[in-house]
N, C-alpha and C positions, 0 to 999 in steps of 0.2 A: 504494500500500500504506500502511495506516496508522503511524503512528509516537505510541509511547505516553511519555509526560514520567513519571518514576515520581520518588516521595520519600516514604518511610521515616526516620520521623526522634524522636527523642524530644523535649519539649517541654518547658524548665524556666521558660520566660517566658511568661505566658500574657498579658497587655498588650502584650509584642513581638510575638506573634505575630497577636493580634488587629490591631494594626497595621499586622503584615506584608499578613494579610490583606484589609483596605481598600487599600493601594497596590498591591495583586497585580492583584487582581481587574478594576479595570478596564482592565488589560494585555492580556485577554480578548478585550473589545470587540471584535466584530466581525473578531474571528479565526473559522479553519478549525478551532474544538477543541468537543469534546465532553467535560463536567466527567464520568468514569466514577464514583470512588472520592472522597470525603471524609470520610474514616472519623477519628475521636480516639481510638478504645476498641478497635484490632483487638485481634484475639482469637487466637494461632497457633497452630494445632493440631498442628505440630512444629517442635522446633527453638524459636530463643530469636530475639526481634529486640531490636535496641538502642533500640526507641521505641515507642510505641502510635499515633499519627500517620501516616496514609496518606494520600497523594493521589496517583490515576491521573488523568491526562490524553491522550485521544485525537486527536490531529491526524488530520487528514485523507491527509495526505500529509508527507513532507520536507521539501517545499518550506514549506508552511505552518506547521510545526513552527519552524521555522528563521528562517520572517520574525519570527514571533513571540519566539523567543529571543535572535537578535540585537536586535532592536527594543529586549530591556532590556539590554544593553551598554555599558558608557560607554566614549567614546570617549576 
């Protein structure tokens, strides 16, 4: 069963985050995920969120989900 990585987030660094996302990305590599959602400008059609910033992420499974999560861990 698939397992979705979700983040909703608002955005006041746009350098950190451009940053974040170079050292994110290739954490990817050759993972079990599928990029769904990279959204900067959603748009909610009810209700109120505390960011404009979406990112869904599709794992294949838990297992893969998981190698890939703990993978960014520090020990």
């Amino acid at each position: 069963m698939s397992v979705y990585f979700v983040v909703q987030e608002k955005v006041t660094d746009e350098e950190g985050i451009a940053a974040y996302g170079k050292a994110a990305g290739p954490t990817l590599t050759g993972m079990r995920v599928k990029p769904l959602i990279l959204d900067n400008a959603v748009q909610p059609v009810e209700s109120e969120w505390h960011g404009a910033r979406l990112v869904v992420l599709e794992f294949e499974d838990e297992e893969a989900f998981r190698e890939w999560y703990d993978s960014l861990c520090v020990r």
